[in-house]
N, C-alpha and C positions, 0 to 999 in steps of 0.2 A: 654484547656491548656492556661494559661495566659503568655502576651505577656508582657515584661520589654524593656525598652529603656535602652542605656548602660551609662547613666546619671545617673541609680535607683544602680547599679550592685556597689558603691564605688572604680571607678576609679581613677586615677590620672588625673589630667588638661592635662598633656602630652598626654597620650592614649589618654584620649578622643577627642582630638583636633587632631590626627592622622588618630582616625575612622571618624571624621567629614570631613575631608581631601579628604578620603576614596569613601564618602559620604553615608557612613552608618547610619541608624535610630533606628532604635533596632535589639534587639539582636535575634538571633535564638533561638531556645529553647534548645537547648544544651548546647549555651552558656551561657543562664540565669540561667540555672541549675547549670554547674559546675562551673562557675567562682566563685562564691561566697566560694565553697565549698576550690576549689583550696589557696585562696588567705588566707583562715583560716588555711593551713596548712595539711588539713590532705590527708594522701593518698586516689586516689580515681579512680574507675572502671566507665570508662566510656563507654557507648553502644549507638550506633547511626549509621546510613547509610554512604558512601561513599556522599560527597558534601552537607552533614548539616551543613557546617561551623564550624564542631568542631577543625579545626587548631588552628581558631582564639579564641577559648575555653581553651585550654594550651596554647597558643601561648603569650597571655594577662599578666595569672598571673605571667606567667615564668619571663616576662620582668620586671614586679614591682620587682618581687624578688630578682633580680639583686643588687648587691652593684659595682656603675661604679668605687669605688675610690680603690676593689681589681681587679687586672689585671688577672685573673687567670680565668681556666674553672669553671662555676658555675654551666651549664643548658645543662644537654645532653639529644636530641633527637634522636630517633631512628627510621629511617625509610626503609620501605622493597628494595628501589628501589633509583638510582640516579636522577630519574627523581621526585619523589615524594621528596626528598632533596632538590632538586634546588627548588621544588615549596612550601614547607615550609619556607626556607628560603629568599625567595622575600617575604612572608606573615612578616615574620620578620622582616625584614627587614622596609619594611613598617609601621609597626605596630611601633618601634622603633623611629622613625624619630624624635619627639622632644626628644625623654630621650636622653640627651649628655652623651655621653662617653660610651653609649652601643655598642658593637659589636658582630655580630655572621659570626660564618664560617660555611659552608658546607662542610663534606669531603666525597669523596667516591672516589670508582674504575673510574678510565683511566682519571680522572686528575693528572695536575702535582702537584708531591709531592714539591716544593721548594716555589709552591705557599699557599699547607698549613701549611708544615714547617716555612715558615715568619708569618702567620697570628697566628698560637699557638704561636710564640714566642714573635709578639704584644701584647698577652693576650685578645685571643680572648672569652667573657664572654659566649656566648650562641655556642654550638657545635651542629650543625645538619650533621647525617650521617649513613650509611650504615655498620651494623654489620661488614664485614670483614675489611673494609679499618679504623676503630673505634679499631680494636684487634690491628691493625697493628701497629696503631700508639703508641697504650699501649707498645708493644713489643720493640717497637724503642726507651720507653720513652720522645717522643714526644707529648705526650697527660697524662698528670698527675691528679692522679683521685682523690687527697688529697679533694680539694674545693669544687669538688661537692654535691650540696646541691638540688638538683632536677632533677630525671631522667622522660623521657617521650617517651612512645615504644606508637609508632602511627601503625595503621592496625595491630597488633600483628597477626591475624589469618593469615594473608597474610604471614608475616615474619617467620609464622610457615610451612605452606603451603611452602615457596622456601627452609626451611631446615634449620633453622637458628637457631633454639632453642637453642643448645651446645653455640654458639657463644653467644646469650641475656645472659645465663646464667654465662659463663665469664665474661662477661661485668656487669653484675649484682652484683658477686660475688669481683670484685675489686671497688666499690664506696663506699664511707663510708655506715655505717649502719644506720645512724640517716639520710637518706636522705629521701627526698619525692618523692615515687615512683608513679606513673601514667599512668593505663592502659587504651590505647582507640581501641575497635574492632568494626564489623560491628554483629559477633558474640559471644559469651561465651562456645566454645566446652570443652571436659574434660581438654586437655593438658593447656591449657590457665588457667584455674581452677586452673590446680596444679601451676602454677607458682607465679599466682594471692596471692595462699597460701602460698605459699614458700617466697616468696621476699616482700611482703607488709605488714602494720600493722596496722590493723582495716581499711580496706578500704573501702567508702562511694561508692554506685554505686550509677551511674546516668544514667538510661536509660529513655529515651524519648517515654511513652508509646503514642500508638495510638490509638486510640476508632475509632470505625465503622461509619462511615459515607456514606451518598446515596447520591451518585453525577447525579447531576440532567440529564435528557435525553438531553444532549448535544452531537452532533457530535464531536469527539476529534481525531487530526490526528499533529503528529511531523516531522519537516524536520529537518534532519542533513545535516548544512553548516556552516563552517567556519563564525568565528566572526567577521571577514573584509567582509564579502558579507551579512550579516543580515540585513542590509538598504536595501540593492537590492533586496533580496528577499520578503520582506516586501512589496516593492512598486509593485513587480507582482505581490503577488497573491489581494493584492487589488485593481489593473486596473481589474487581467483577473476575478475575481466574483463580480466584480463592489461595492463592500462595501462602504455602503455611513454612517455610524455608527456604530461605534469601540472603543473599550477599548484598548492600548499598557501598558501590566504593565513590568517597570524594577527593578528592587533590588535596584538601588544608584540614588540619586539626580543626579549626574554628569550628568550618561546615560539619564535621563529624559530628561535634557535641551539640552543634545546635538543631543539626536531623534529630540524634537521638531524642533530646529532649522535646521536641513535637511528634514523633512516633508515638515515645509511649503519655502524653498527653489525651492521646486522641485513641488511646486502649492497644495498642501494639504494642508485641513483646520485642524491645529492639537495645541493644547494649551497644559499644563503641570499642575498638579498636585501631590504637597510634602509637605513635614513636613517645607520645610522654606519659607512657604507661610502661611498670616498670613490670620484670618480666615475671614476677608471679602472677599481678593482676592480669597477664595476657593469658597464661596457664587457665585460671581460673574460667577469664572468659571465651575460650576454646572447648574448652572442658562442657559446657554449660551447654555449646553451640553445637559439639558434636551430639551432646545427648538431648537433642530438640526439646531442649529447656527456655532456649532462644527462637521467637519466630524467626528475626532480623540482625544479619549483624552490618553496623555499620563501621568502613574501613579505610585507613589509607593506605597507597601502594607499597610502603615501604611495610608497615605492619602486619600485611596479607599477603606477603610472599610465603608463611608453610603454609597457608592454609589447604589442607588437603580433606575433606569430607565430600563421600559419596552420595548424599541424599540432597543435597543443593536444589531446587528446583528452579532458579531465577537468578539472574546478576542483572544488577543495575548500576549503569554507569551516569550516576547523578552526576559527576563531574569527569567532562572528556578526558582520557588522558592525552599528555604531552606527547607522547611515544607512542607507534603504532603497535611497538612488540607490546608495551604494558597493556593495551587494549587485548591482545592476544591472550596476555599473560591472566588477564582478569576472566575474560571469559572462559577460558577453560577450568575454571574452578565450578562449571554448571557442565551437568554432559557426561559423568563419570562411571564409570564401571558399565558402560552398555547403557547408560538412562540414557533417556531424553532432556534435554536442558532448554533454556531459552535464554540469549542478551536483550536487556532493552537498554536503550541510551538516552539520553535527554539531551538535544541539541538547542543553542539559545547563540540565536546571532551569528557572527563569525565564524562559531564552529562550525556551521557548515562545511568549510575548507575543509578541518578536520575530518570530517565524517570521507569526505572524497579522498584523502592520503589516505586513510585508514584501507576504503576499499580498494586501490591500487595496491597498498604493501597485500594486503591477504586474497587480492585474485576473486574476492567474492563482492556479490550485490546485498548492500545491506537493505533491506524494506524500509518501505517508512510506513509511518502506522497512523491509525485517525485515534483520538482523545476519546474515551467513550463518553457519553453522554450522562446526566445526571440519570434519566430513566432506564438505562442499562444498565448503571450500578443496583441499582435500586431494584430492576431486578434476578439482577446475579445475587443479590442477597436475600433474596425471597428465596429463589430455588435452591443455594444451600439450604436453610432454612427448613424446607420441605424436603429435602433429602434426608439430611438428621431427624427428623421426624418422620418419616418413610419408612427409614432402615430402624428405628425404633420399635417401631409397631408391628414390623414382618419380624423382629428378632422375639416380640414378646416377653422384653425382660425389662419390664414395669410393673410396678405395685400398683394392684386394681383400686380404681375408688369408687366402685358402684354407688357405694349408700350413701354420699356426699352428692353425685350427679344427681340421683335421685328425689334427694332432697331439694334439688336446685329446681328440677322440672316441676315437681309438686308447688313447687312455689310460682310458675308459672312461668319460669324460662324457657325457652327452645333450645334447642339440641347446639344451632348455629351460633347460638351468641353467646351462649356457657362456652362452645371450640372457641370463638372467637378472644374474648374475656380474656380464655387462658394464656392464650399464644400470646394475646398483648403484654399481659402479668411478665410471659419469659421472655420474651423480647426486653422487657426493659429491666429484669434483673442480667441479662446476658449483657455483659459489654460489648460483647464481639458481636451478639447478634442483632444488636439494637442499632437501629438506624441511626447514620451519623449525619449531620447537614450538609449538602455536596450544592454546589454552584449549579445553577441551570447549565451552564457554558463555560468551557475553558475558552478563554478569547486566545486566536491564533494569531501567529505573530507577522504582523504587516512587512512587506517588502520596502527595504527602504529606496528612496528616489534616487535614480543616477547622481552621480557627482555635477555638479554644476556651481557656476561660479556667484549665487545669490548672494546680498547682503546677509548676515546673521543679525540679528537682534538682540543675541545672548548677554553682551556684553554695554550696550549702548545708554547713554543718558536720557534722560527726562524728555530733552530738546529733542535729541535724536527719532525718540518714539515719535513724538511729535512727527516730526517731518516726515514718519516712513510710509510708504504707499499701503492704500487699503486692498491692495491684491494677499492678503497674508492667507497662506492654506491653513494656518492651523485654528479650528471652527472653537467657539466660543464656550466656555463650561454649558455644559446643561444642569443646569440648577435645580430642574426638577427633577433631577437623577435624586438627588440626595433631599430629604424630609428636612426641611429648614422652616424656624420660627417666623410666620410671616410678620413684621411689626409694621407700627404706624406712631407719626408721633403724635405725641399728645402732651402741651405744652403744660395745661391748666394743673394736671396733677403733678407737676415737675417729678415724674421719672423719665426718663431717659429713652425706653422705648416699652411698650405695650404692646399685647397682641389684638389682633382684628378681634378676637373672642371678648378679650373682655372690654376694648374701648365700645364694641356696640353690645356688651349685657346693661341690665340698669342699673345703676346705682343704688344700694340701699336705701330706704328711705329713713330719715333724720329721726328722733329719740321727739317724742311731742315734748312743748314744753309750756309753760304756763303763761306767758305771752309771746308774743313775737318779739324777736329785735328786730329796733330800727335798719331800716338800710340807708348805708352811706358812703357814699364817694369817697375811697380812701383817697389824703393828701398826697403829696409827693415827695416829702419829708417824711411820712410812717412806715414801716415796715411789712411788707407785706405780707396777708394772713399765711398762718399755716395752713401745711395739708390736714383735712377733717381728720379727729381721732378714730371714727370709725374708720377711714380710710386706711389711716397708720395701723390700727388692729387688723384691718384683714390680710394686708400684706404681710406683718410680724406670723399672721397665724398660719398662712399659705406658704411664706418661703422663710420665715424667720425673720430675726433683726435686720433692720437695714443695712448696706452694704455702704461703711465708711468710704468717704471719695475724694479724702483728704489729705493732706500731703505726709502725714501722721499716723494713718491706716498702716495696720501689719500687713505686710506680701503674704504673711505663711498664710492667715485665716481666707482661705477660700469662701467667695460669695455661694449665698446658699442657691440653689437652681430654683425656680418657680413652676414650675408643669413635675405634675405626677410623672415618675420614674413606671414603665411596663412592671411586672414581679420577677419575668424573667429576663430583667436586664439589668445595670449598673452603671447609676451615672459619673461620669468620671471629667475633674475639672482639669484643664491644661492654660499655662499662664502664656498662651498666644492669644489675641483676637483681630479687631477691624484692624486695631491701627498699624498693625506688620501686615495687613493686603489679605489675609488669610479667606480662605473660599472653602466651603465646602467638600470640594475636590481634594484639597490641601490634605484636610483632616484626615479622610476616609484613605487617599492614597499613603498618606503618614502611615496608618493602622498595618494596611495591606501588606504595606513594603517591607515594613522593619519588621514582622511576625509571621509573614506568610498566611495568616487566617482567610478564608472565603469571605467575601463582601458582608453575604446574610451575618457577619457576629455585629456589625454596625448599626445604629438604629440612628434617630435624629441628632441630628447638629444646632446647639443654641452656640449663636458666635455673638460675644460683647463687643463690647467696645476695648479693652483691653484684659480678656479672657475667653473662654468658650467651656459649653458642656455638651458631652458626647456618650451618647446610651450605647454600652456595647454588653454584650452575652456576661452575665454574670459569672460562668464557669470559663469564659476567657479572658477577664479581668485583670487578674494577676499578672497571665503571662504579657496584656501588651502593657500596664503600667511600668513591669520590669524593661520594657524593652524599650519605652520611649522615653524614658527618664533617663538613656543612652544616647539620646536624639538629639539634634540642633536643625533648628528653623531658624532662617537667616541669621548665621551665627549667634542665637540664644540658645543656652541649653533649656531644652523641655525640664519641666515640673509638672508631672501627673500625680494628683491620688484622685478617691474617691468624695462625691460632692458632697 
């Protein structure tokens, strides 16, 4: 099967510079098949697997085809489920970012109708949605089917399977007849047949055949976990089987650079291999990799087709591929010359699917494998450990330090805690050998709930909330998950909020002075006293000057924090707090996501009123301010430094 880059396929500079964005290199094979066909016009049957990439296969030409300067529906998709909606259209959405003036809506069941009653009435160009709430809106003449000039029914066998047929075929039956209809399945059973023949006109099929391939005697075993924790699990199972040369292949340039750059964070020797590396720096880093200068290389598909080295111990398929052969194609770069090799794969949601075409194309059962434990790492790293110091001590080729131990015992040491001492001393000059922080648990990833027809709440108003029934499954933050400043108020000292700690310590007591002042009922006309000077000193001396609240106050100068900062940690200001909703969860999930770090680099949460301070690991600092300062909370962009 020949491979096209989306540069050969006669894109527009927009798309392309979208997929580049993306950091896409070529195309799937589904894509190089149908886009062309697409973009010529004719209708066309297409067949391929669940997670081939054929979204972005309609998805492409639909958007060329667009004219931004009529306001009206032009592109309707069709799809079985609200969740497969919302995820075509982020595809969309995406895919669209340079063409100005493209817009596409989602519509389906248990959003609110006024948000897509305004967006049909902006003229929204591309329409993605769920057969029922797509009749609805015909019925209400809210969706006019006059403009349409390309319709596109994604998983048809699926949208037949939930009962949908009558409804496709309404909908089929109201768009013009000169449109360009578009079928994409995983299958072609009879009913699909008939449709295919009823509603289409000369339609090209594109199926993506497979040919028989022998996948070499590799051990192949997948874990399912979440995409936030694939770094973490990455880094255990290569402590706990000690892998000292490895292949990581990912789908997009982005994922390459930003593995790399947390590998070697975290003391791995791991370099990157892509397409916008030009061909000495590939030289180079081949070079480096055959002479196990490199523990890790990390790669994408297009970049890692010579790779041909024999000493490989491990390939990891951090991101599935598209293609059953490239899964092929990648694993057989472990396994060579007579070794032993091993695939692991990281499966995350949907791909599931994929993991099951994969094992029908190759005729074999792929294992699935359990997460090891934090106490399993921990002591796989022990008994390397004591194997290099094992085979040290049977080889005998160490410089004696009698007269040093001995001097150590004289002084009154034992034998165990002088061994002890040392081992600690090399453990923590060793990077590799020194204990890294591993999560108690990698959380496994929850099965989601059959499809059913609930309200969503995603999208709904104030009022809405309001109204909605207290049957909700999804259970309430736990707060005391996360170390939060308990406060109370306390009006007399006019700040703002206080901790339990210091509203019940005592107060200072006053400076004696040489009489008493009278006491007296201030009028109602005076101004009321200040806060005590001693007061205002201890707070200047505790947290610094006070925190102007003024309409005149600079944004830049960040409020000073009040609680002592741990030594091994760093507190760090971010200009979100109460009045964006922000929760504790927020913050910590913020961290996790956009950095990949284990939970333990987060320490307590102080959330203001219109700020927050958050203790995280000193030595990982950097890397999330770097990375939330890329961030938006309800369309604000993040501001992090240090407090």
């Amino acid at each position: 099967m020949s491979t096209k880059l989306f540069s050969e396929l006669g894109l527009s500079p927009e798309i392309l510079k979208a997929i580049e964005k993306l950091g896409f290199e070529q195309a799937a094979p589904i894509q190089a098949e149908a886009i062309p066909v697409l973009l010529s016009g004719r209708d066309v049957v297409g067949q391929s697997q669940t997670g081939s990439g054929k979204t972005a296969a309609f998805a492409i030409p639909a958007i060329e085809k667009v004219d931004p300067q009529l306001r009206a529906v032009q592109v309707l998709i069709l799809c079985p489920t609200r969740e497969l909606a919302i995820q075509v259209s982020e595809e969309v959405h995406k895919l669209a970012l340079f063409k100005r003036g493209i817009s596409a809506l989602p519509v389906y069941g248990g959003q609110s109708y006024e948000r897509q009653f305004y967006g049909l009435k902006q003229g929204a160009h591309i329409v993605i949605g769920t057969p029922g709430r797509v009749m609805d809106h015909m019925r209400r003449g809210t969706l006019r089917m006059e403009t349409i000039k390309m319709v596109i029914l994604d998983e048809v066998d699926v949208m037949l399977n939930m009962g949908f047929r009558d409804d496709i075929e309404v909908i089929l039956q109201a768009v013009p007849k000169e449109r360009q209809t578009v079928f994409f399945s995983a299958t072609i059973p009879r009913p699909i047949q008939g449709l295919i023949e009823k509603y289409s006109r000369d339609p090209q099929s594109v199926k993506i055949e497979q040919k028989a391939m022998t996948v070499p005697t590799v051990e192949q075993v997948y874990y399912e976990v979440d995409r936030r924790f694939k770094i973490e699990l990455l880094t255990r199972l290569i402590d706990i089987h000690d892998y000292k040369l490895g292949i990581v292949f990912c789908n997009t340039k982005r994922m390459v650079d930003d593995l790399v750059d947390h590998l070697n964070a975290q003391g791995y020797s791991a370099d990157r291999l892509h397409g916008d590396m030009t061909q000495g720096m590939r030289d180079r880093v081949m070079t480096k990799f055959r002479k196990s200068g490199l523990e890790f290389l990390v790669a994408t598909d297009v970049a890692a087709r010579g790779i041909d080295v024999d000493d490989v111990q491990v390939v990891f398929n951090y991101d599935l591929p598209y293609d059953p052969e490239d899964y092929v194609h990648r694993i057989g770069r472990t396994g060579r010359a007579g070794r032993s090799g091993r695939a692991i794969s990281f499966v995350a949601g949907r791909e599931m699917f994929q993991i099951n075409t994969i094992e029908r194309f190759t005729k074999m059962k792929i294992q699935r494998g359990k997460a090891p434990t934090a106490g399993e790492v921990e002591e796989a790293r022990a008994n390397v450990f004591i194997e290099k110091l094992r085979a040290t001590l049977q080889s005998g080729e160490f410089k004696r330090q009698d007269h040093l131990v001995e001097r150590l015992l004289e002084e009154g040491f034992n034998s165990t805690d002088i061994a002890s001492a040392l081992i600690h001393l090399l453990q923590s000059a060793d990077g590799a050998a020194a204990p890294k922080p591993v999560r108690e648990e990698i959380p496994q990833r929850q099965e989601r709930p059959p499809y059913r027809e609930e309200r969503s709440y995603r999208d709904e108003g104030p009022r809405d909330r309001d109204r909605r029934p207290r049957t909700d499954e999804r259970p309430p933050p736990r707060r005391e998950a996360y170390p939060i400043r308990d406060r109370v108020d306390n009006a007399s000292t006019r700040k703002p909020w206080v901790t339990k700690a210091e509203a019940a310590a005592p107060r200072p007591a006053a400076a004696p002075s040489a009489a008493p002042a009278p006491i007296s009922k201030p009028r109602a006309t005076e101004a009321k006293p200040s806060a005590p000077a001693a007061r205002r000193e201890a707070e200047e001396t505790s947290s610094g000057p006070a925190e102007r609240r003024g309409p005149f106050a600079s944004p830049s100068s960040a409020p000073k924090a009040s609680r002592r900062t741990p030594d091994d940690k760093t507190r760090l200001y971010i200009n979100v707090g109460e009045e964006m909703g922000v929760k504790p969860g927020d913050v910590v999930g913020a961290i996790l996501g956009e950095t990949g770090l284990p939970n333990k680099v987060v320490g307590s949460v102080d959330i203001r009123e219109r700020h927050l301070f958050v203790d995280v690991d000193a030595e990982h600092a950097n890397v999330i301010i770097s990375k939330l300062n890329r961030a938006r909370f309800k369309g604000l962009k993040l501001k992090v430094k240090v407090a």
